[in-house]
Backbone as a chain_set.jsonl record, in Angstrom:
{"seq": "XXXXXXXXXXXXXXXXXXXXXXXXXXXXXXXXXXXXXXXXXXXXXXXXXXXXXXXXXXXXXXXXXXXXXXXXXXXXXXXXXXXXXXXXXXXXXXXXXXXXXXXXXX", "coords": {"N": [[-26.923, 154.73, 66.664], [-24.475, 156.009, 65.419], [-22.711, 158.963, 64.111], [-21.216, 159.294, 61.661], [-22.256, 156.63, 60.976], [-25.073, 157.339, 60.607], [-24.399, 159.022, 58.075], [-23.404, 157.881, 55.883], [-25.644, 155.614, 55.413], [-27.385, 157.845, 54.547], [-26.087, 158.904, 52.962], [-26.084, 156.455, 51.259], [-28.441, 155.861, 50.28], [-29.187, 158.303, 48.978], [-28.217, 157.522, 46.506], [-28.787, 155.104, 45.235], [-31.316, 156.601, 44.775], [-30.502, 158.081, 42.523], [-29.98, 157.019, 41.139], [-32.2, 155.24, 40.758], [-33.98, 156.962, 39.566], [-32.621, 157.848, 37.47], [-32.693, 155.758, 35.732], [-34.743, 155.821, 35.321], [-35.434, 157.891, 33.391], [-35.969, 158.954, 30.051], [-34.932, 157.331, 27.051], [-32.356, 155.823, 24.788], [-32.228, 153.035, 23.001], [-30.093, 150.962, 21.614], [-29.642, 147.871, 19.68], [-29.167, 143.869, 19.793], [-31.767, 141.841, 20.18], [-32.706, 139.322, 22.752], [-34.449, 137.721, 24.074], [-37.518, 137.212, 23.24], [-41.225, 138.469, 24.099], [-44.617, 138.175, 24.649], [-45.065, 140.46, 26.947], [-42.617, 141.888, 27.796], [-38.836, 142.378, 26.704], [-35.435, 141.192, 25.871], [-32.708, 142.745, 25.729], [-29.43, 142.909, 23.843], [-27.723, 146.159, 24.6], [-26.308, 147.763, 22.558], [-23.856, 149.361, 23.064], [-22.933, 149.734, 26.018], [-23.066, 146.842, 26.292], [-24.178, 145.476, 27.739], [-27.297, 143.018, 29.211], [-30.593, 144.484, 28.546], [-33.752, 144.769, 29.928], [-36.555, 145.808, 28.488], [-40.401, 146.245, 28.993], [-43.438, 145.734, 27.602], [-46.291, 147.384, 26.898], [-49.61, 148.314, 25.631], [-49.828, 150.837, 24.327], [-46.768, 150.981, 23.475], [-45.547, 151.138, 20.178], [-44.923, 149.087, 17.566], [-42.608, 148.481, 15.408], [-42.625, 146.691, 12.701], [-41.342, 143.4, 12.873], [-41.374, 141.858, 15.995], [-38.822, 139.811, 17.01], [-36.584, 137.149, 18.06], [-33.188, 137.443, 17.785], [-32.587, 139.941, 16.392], [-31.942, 143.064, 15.188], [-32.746, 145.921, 16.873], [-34.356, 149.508, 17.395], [-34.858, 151.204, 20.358], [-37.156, 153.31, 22.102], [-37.352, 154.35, 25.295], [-39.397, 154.816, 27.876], [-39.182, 154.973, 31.636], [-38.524, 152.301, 31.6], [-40.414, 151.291, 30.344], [-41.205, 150.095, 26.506], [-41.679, 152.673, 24.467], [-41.604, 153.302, 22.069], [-40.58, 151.159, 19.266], [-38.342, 149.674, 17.239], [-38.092, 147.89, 14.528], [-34.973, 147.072, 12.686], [-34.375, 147.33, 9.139], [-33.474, 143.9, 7.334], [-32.151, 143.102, 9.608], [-32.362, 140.237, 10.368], [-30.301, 137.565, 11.105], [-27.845, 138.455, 10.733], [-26.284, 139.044, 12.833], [-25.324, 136.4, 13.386], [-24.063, 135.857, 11.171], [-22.128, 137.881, 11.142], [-20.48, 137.145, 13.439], [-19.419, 134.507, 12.118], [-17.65, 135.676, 10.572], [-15.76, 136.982, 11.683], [-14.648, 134.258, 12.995], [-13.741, 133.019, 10.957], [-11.928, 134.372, 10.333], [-9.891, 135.273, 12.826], [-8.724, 131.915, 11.978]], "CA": [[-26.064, 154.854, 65.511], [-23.02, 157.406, 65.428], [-22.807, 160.206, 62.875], [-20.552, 158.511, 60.74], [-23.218, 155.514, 60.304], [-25.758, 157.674, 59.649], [-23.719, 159.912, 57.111], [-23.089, 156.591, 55.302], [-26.881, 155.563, 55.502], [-28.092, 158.805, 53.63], [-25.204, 158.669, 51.082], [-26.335, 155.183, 50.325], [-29.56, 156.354, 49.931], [-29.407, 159.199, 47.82], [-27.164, 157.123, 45.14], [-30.015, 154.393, 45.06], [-32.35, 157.238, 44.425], [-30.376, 158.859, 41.804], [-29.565, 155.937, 40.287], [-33.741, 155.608, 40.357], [-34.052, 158.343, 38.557], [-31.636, 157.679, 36.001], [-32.862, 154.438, 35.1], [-36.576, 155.969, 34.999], [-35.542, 158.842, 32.629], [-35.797, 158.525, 28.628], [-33.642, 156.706, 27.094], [-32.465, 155.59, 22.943], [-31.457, 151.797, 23.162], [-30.16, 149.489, 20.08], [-28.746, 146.375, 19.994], [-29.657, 142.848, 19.576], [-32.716, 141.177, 20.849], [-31.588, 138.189, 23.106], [-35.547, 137.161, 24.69], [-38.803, 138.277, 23.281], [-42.495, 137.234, 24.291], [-45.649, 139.605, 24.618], [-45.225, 141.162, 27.497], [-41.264, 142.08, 27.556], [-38.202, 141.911, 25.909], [-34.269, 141.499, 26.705], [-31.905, 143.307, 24.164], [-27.981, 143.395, 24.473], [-27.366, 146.981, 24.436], [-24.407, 147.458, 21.859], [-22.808, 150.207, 23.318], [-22.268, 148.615, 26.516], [-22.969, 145.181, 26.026], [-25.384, 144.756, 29.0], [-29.057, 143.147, 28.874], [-31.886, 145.279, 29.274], [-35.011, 144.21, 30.008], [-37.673, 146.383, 28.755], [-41.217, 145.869, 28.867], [-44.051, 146.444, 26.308], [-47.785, 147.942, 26.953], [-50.657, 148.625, 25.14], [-49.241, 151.781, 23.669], [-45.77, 151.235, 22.902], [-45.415, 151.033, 19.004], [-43.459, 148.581, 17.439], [-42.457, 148.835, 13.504], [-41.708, 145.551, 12.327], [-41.743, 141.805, 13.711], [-40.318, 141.887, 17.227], [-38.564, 138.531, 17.731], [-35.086, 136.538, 18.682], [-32.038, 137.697, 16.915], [-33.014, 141.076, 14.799], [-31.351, 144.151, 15.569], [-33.873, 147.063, 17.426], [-33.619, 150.669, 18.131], [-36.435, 151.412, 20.945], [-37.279, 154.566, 22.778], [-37.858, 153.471, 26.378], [-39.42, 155.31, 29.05], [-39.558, 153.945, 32.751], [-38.457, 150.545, 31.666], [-41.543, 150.472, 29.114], [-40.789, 150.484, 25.304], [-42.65, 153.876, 23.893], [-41.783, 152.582, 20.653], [-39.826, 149.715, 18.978], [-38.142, 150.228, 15.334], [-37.046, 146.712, 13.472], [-34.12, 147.196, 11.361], [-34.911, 146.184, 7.893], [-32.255, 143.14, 6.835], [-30.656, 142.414, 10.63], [-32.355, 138.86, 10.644], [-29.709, 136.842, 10.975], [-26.508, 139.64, 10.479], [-25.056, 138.471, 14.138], [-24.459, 135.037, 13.15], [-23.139, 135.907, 10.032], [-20.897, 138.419, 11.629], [-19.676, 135.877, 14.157], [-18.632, 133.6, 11.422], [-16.596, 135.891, 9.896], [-14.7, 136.543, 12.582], [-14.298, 132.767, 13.102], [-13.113, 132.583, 9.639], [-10.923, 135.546, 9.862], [-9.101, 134.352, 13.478], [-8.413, 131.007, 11.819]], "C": [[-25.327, 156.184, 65.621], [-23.499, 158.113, 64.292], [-22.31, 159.868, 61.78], [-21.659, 157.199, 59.8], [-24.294, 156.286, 59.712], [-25.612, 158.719, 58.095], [-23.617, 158.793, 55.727], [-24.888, 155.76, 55.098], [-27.609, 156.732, 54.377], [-27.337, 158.921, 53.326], [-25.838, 157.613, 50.232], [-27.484, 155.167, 49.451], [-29.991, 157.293, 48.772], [-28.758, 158.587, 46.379], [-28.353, 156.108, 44.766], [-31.046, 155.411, 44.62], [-31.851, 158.202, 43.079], [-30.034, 157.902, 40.693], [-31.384, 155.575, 39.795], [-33.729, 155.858, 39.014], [-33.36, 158.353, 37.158], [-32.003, 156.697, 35.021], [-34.682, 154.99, 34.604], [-36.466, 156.839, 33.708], [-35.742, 158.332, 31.062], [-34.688, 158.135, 27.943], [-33.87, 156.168, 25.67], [-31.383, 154.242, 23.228], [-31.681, 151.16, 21.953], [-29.12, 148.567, 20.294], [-29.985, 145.09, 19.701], [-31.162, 142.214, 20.648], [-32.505, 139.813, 21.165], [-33.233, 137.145, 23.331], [-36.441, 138.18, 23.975], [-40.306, 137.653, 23.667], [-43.367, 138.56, 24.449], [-45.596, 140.254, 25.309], [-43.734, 142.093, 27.795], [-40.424, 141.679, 26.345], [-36.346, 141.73, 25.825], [-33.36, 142.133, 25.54], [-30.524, 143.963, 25.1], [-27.579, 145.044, 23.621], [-25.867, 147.799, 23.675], [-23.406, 148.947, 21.862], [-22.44, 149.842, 24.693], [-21.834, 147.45, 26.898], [-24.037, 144.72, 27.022], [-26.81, 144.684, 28.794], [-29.59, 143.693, 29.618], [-33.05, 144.144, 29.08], [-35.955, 145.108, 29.892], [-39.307, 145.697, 28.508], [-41.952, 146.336, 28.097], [-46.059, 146.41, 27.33], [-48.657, 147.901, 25.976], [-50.48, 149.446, 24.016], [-48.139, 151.473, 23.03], [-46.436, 150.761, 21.101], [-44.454, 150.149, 18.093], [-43.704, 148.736, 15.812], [-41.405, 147.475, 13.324], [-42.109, 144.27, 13.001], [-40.559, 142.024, 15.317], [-40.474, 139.69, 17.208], [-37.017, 138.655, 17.923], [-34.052, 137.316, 17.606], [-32.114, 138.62, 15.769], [-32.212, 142.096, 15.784], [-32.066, 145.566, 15.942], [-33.338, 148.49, 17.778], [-35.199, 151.169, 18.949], [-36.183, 152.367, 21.93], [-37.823, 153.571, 24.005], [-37.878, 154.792, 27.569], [-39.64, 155.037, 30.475], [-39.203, 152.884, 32.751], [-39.542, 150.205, 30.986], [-41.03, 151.339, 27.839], [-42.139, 151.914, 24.932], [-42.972, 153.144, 22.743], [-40.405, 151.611, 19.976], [-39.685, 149.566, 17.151], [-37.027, 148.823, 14.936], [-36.111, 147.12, 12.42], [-34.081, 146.649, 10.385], [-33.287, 144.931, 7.826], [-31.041, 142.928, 8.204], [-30.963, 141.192, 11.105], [-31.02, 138.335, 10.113], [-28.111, 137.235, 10.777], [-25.829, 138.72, 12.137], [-24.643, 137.375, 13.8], [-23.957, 135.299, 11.843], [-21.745, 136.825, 10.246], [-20.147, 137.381, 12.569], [-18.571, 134.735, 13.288], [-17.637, 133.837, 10.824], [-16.017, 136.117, 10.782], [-13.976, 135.507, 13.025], [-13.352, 132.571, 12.33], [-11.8, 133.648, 9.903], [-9.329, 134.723, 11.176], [-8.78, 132.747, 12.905], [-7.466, 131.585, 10.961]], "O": [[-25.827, 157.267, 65.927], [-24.521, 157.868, 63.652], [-22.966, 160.132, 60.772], [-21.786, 156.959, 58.6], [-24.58, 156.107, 58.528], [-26.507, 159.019, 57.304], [-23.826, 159.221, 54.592], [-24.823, 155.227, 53.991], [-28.324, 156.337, 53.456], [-27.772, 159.936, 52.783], [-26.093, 157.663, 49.029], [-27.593, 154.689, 48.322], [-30.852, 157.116, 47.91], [-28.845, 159.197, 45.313], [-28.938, 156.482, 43.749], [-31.852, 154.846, 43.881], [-32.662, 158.995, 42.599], [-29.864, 158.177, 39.506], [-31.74, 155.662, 38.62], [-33.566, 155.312, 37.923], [-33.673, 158.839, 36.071], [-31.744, 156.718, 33.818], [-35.469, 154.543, 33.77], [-37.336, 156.621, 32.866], [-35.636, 157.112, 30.936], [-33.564, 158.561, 28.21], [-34.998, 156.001, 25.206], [-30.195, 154.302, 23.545], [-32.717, 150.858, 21.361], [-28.064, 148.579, 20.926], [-31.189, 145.224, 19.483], [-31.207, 142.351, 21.871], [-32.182, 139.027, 20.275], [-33.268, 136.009, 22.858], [-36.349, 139.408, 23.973], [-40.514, 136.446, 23.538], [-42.937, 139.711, 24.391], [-46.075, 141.296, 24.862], [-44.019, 143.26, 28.067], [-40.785, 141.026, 25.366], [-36.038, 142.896, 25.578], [-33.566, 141.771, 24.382], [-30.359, 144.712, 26.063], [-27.252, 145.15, 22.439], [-24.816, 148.216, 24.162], [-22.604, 149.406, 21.048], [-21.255, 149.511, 24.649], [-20.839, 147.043, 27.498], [-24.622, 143.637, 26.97], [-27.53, 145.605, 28.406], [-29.485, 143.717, 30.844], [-33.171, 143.127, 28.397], [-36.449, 145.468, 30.96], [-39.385, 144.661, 27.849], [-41.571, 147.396, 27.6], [-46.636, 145.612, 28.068], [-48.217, 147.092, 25.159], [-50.818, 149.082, 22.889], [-48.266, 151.621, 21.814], [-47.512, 150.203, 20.888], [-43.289, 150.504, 17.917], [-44.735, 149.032, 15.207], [-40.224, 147.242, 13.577], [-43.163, 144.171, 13.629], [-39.358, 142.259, 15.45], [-41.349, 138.829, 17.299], [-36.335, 139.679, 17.954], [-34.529, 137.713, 16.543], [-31.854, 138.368, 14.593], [-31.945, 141.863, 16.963], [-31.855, 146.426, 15.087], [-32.242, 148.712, 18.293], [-36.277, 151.409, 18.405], [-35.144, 152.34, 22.59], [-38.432, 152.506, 23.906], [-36.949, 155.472, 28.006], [-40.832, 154.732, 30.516], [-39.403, 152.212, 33.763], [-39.828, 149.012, 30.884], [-40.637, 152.505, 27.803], [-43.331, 151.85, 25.235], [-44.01, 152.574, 22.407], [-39.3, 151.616, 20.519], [-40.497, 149.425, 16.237], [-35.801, 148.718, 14.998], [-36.526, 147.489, 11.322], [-33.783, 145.455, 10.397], [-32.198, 145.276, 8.284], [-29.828, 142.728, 8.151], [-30.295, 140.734, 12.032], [-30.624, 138.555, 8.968], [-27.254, 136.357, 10.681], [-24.943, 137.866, 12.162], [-23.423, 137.232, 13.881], [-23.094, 134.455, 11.6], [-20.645, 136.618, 9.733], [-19.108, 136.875, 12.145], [-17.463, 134.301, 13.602], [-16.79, 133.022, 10.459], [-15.339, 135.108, 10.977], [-12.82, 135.652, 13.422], [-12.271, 132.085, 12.663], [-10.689, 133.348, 9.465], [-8.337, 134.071, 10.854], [-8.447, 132.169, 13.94], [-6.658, 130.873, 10.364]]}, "num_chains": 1, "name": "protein.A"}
């Protein structure tokens, strides 16, 4: 391998590892809950729209009913929830927002 390939080899490398790192660090996620079940949970992140997938332990803490379609704000470290905070009154707020928009575009 030339100098060039391996220059390109340990770039690729260090971005995968910083990217790691980034994804391991602490982290304040809210948004909708899309999947939930005991051991995980998927939630569209509503600042950029993309599902996470975090997982739940022993420890994490949750406040509230974790299920489908409520609105969460959860501390996440590693990709496991620390802790998990139900928003009182967001059963059912997305489909009611949806509709008004429906209603409104018509």
């Amino acid at each position: 391998m030339n100098n060039k390939g391996r220059c390109t080899v340990i770039i690729s490398s260090l971005l995968i590892l910083f990217a790691a790192v980034a994804i391991a660090g602490d982290e304040i996620l809210a948004g909708y809950v899309l999947k939930a079940d005991k051991e995980s949970f998927t939630v569209e992140d509503s600042e950029t729209g993309q599902e996470v997938k975090v997982r739940l332990d022993k420890k994490t803490k949750v406040t509230g009913e974790l299920k489908e379609d409520i609105f969460v704000e959860v501390e996440v470290k590693k990709g496991v929830a620390v802790s998990v905070k139900v928003v009182e009154g967001s059963e059912g707020l997305e489909e009611e927002e949806s509709k008004r928009s429906t209603e409104t575009e018509e």
